[in-house]
ZALUM-789528 format. One record per residue (C-alpha): residue in three letters; x, y, z. Coordinates in steps of 0.02 Angstrom, whole numbers, padded with zeros to 5 digits, always signed. Each point is the difference from the previous one (the first is absolute). Layout:
// residues N
alaXYZ/...
END
This chain:
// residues 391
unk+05777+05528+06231/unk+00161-00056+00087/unk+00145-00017-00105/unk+00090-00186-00021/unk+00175+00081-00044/unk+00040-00044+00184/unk-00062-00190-00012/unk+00122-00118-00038/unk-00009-00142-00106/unk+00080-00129+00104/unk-00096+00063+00140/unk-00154-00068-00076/unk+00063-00142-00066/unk+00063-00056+00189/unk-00211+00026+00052/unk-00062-00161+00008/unk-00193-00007-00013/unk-00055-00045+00180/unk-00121+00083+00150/unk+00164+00113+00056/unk-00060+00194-00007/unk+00086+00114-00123/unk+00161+00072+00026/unk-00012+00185+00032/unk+00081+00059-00126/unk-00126-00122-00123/unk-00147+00103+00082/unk-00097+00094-00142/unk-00059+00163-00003/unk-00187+00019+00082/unk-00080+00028-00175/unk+00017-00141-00123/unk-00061+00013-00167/unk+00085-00013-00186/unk+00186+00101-00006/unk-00002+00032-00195/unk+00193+00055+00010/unk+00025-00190+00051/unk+00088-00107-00139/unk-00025-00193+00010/unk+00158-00089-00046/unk-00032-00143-00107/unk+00052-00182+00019/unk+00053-00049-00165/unk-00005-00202+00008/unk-00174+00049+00055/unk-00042+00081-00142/unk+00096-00116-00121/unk-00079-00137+00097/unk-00180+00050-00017/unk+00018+00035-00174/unk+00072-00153-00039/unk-00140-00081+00102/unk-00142+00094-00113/unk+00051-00042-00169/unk+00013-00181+00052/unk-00194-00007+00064/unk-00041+00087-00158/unk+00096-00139-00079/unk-00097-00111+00085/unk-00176+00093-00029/unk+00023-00006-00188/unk+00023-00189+00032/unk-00174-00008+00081/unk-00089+00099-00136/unk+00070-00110-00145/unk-00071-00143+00080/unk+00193-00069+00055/unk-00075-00083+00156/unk-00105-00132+00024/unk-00179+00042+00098/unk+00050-00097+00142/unk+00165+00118+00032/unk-00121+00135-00050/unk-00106-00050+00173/unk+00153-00035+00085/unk+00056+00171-00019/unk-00177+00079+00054/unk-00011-00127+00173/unk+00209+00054+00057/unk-00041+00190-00053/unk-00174+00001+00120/unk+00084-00105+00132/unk+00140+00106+00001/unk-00092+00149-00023/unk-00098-00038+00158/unk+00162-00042+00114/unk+00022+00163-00026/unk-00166+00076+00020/unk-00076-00095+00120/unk+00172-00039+00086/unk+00137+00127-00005/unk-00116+00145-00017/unk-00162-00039+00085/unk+00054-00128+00131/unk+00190+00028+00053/unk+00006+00207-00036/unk-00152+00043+00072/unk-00050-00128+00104/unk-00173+00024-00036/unk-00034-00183+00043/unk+00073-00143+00068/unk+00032-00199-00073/unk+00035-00145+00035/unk+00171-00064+00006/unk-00050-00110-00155/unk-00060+00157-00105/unk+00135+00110+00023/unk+00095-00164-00057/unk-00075+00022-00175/unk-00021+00192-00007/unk+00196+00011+00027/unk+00031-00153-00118/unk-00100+00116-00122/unk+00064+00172+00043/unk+00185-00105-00017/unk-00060-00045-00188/unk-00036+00169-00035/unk+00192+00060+00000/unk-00044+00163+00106/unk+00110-00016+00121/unk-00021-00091+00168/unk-00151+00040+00120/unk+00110+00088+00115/unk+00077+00129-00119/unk-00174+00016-00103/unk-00088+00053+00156/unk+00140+00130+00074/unk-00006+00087-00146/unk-00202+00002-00025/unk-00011+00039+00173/unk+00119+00142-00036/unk-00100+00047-00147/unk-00162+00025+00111/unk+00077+00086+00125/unk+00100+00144-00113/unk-00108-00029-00150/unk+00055+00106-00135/unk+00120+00109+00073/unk+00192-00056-00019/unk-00009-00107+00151/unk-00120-00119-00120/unk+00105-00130-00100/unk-00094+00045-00149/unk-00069+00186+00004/unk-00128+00025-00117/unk+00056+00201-00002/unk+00149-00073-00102/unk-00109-00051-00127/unk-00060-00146-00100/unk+00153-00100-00040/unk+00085+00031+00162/unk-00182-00057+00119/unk-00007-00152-00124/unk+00188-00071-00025/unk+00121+00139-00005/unk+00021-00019+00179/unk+00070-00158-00030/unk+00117+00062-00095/unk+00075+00136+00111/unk+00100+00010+00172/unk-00120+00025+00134/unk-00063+00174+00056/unk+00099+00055+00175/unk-00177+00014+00081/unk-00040-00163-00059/unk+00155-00084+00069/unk-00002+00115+00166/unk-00190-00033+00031/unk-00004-00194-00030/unk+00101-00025+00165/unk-00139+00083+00074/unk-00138-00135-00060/unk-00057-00121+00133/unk+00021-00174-00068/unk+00002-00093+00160/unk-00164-00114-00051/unk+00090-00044-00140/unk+00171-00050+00082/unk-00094-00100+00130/unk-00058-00090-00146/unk+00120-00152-00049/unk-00099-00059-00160/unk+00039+00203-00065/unk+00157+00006+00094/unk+00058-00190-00098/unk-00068+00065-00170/unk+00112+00162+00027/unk+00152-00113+00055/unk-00005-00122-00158/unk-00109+00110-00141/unk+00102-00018-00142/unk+00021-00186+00012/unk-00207+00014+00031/unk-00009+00116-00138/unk+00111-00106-00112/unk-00130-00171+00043/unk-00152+00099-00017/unk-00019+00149-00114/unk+00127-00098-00152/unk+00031-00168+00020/unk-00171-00077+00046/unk-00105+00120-00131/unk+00142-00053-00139/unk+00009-00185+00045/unk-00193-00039-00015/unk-00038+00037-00158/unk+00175-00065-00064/unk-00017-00170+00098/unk-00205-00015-00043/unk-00035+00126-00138/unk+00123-00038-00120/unk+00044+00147-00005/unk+00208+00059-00039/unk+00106+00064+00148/unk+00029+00190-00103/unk-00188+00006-00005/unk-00053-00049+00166/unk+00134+00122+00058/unk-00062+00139-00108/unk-00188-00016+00039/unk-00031-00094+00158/unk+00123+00117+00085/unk+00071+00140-00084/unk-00163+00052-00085/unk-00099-00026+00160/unk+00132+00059+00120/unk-00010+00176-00087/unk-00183+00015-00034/unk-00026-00020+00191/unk+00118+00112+00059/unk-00073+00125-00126/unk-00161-00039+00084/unk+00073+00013+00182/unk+00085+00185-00076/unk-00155+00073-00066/unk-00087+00009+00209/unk+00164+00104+00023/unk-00017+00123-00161/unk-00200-00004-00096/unk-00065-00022+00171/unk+00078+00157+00083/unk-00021+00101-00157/unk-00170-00034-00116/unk-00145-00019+00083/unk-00117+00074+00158/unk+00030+00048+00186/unk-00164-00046+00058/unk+00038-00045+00182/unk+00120+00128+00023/unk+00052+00144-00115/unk+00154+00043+00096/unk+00084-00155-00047/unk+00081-00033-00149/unk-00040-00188-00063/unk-00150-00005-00088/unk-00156-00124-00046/unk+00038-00094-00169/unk-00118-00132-00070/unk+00148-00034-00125/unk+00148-00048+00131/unk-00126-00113+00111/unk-00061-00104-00155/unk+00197-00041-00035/unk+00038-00007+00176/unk-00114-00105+00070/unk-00065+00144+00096/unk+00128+00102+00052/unk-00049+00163-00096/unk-00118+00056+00156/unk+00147+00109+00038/unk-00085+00154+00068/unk-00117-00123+00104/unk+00165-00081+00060/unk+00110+00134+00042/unk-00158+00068+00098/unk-00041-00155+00084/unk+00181-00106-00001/unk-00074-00139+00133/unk-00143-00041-00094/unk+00004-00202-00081/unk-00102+00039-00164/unk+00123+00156-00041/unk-00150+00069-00054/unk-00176+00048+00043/unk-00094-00099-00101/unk+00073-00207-00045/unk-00103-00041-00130/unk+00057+00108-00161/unk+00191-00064-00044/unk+00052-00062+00181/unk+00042-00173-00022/unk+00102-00002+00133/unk-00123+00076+00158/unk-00099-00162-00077/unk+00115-00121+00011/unk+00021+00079+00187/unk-00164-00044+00052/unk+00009-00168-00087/unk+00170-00021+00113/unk-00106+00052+00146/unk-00142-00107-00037/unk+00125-00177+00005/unk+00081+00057+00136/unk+00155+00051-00067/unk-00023+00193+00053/unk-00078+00125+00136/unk-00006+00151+00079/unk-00038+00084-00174/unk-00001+00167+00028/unk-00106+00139-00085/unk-00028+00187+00031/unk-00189+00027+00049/unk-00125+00059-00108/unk-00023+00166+00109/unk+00195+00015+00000/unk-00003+00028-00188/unk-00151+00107+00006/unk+00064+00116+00083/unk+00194-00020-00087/unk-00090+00034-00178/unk-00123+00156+00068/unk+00128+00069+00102/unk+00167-00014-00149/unk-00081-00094-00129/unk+00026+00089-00183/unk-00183-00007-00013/unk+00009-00166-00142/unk-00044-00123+00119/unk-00141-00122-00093/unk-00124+00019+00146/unk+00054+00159+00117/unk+00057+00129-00162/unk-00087+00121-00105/unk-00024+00003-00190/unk+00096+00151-00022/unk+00145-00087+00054/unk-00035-00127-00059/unk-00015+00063-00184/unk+00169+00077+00021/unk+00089-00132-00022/unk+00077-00021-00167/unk+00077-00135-00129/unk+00085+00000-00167/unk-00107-00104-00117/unk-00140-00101+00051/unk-00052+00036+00173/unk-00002-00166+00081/unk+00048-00061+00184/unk+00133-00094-00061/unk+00070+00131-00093/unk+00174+00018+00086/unk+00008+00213-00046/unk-00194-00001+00119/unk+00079+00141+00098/unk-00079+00168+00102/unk+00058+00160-00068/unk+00059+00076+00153/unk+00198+00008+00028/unk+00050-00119+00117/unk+00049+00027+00183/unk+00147+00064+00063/unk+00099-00143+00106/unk+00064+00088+00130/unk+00032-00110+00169/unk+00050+00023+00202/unk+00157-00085+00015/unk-00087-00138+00087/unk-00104-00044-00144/unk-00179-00062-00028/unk-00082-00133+00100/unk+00032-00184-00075/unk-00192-00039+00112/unk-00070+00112+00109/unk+00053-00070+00162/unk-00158+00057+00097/unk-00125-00039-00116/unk+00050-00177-00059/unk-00054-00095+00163/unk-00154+00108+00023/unk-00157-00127-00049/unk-00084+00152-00068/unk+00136+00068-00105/unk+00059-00177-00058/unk-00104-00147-00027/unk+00027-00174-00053/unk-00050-00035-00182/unk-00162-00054+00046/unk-00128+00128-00054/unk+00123+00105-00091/unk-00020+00054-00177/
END
């Protein structure tokens, strides 16, 4: 690994994320994988902040389960956390990220009014750093390496300065769709005053001005409860979802298969489908078992309000799964891989410790990183195919 004694602080800090190729001196050695001799420095205020911002929801929580909130706040709560929850999904993830199909000027209207209530930062920055995450994924180029462990994959990164690699590679992210975008490019320009409007005052007002309910417990539930619930949600695709679970697509990667993290997601917990497959609408080979979201797609698609869905073909993942595939894969597997997978306590899909028993790959990357679609393949009609027909 190359040392960061000789990286400056200020040097960094003067990077400004654009399309501008990395300084020499930023370049990274040609192997990239997980330095264990690095030592994340953490942001305090972060720390204090996200604390601070827990014990409130569970404030809030113990409000719901006493029965503190009328049922109508209790349905407000569940409509801004799916709606939000989708903006992100459907939006910043599966939309802006990875492009993986395109909408109207009317629907991105809503998916970044609902990605805005979601409080995860604007469009812009949310997909630089995913697309970052796919293209260094779990090695210290990835915001939140999983090889750091739990807490760090699900919020300690958020908590701690950024890696070097992360900060160095970012520059190196082509977000030019993005900035020719002016509905992304105005959300980045005025997201806290969005942020403000969308994810708190509008969920708190509601059920204050309709519900009857008191401004401390609007605040408590309708945003603080929900605000960290989803972005526990959002957390676990970055930490369950690379750790517990199966690699039946490809072996070599490590983000794994979890029934758990897609039924709280929305369908998000596809990961080792995902990571294989990046340009693929459902995130997922099958849309039917916890993938609200490819659904709501094809319902978009179906109105008019999207196209050009695309979706690896069915030989494309055949031969993916045969070829690197862990051997769990429902269809293409074998039973005694199958039966190797373990679980503490009753073995059920949902059970979020449903995990193979091999150790998990090593993430070791070319400086260039991994593909974020596979250039070649993703205008070839019989490597990618329009949902029509697909599983």
């Amino acid at each position: 690994m190359t040392s960061f004694d000789s990286f400056r602080k200020s040097d960094f800090e003067k990077m400004k994320y654009n399309n501008d190729s990395v300084p020499e001196k930023f370049i990274l050695s040609k192997r990239i994988g997980t330095d264990p001799n690095y030592k994340h420095e953490i942001v305090w205020k972060n720390a204090i902040g996200f604390l601070v911002l827990h014990l409130l929801a569970i404030w809030g929580f113990l409000i719901i389960l006493t029965g503190g909130i009328t049922f109508k706040t209790f349905l407000w709560i569940l409509l801004t956390a799916f709606f939000s929850s989708e903006g992100v999904t459907i939006g910043a993830h599966r939309l802006f990220a990875h492009n993986t199909f395109t909408a109207t000027p009317v629907l991105k209207f809503f998916l970044i009014v609902g990605q805005t209530m979601a409080g995860q930062n604007s469009v812009f920055i949310w997909s630089r750093d995913h697309r970052l995450h796919h293209r260094y994924a779990d090695t210290d180029g990835d915001p939140h390496n999983s090889k750091r462990g739990f807490f760090f994959c699900h919020m300690g990164w958020l908590m701690m300065k950024k890696h070097p690699y992360v900060l160095g590679l970012g520059k190196r992210i082509d977000m030019s769709d993005l900035q020719a975008d002016w509905m992304v490019m105005l959300q980045k320009k005025y997201y806290y005053y969005l942020y403000f409007v969308f994810a708190v005052f509008i969920p708190v007002f509601v059920p204050c001005y309709y519900f009857g309910e008191t401004l401390r417990t609007s605040l408590l539930t309708c945003y603080l409860f929900r605000y960290v619930a989803q972005l526990n949600g959002t957390w676990l695709v970055n930490s369950a979802a690379h750790l517990y679970g199966t690699r039946p697509y490809d072996k070599k990667l490590q983000p794994v298969e979890s029934w758990f993290v897609s039924f709280i997601s929305l369908g998000e917990g596809w990961h080792n489908y995902h990571h294989a497959f990046p340009w693929d609408y459902k995130a997922a080979e099958l849309s039917m078992h916890f993938n609200q979201s490819a659904s709501f797609i094809r319902f978009f698609e179906k109105v008019g309000l999207a196209s050009d869905l695309k979706s690896a073909s069915p030989e494309m993942v055949k031969r993916r799964a045969m070829k690197t595939g862990d051997g769990t894969h429902y269809e293409l597997g074998n039973d005694k891989d199958r039966n190797a997978v373990t679980a503490v306590g009753f073995l059920h899909p949902l059970n979020p410790s449903y995990n193979v028993v091999y150790s998990a790959p090593d993430a070791v990357l070319e400086d260039k990183g991994l593909p974020l679609y596979h250039e070649n393949d993703v205008f070839d009609p019989n490597v990618v195919k329009r949902k029509t027909g697909a599983a």
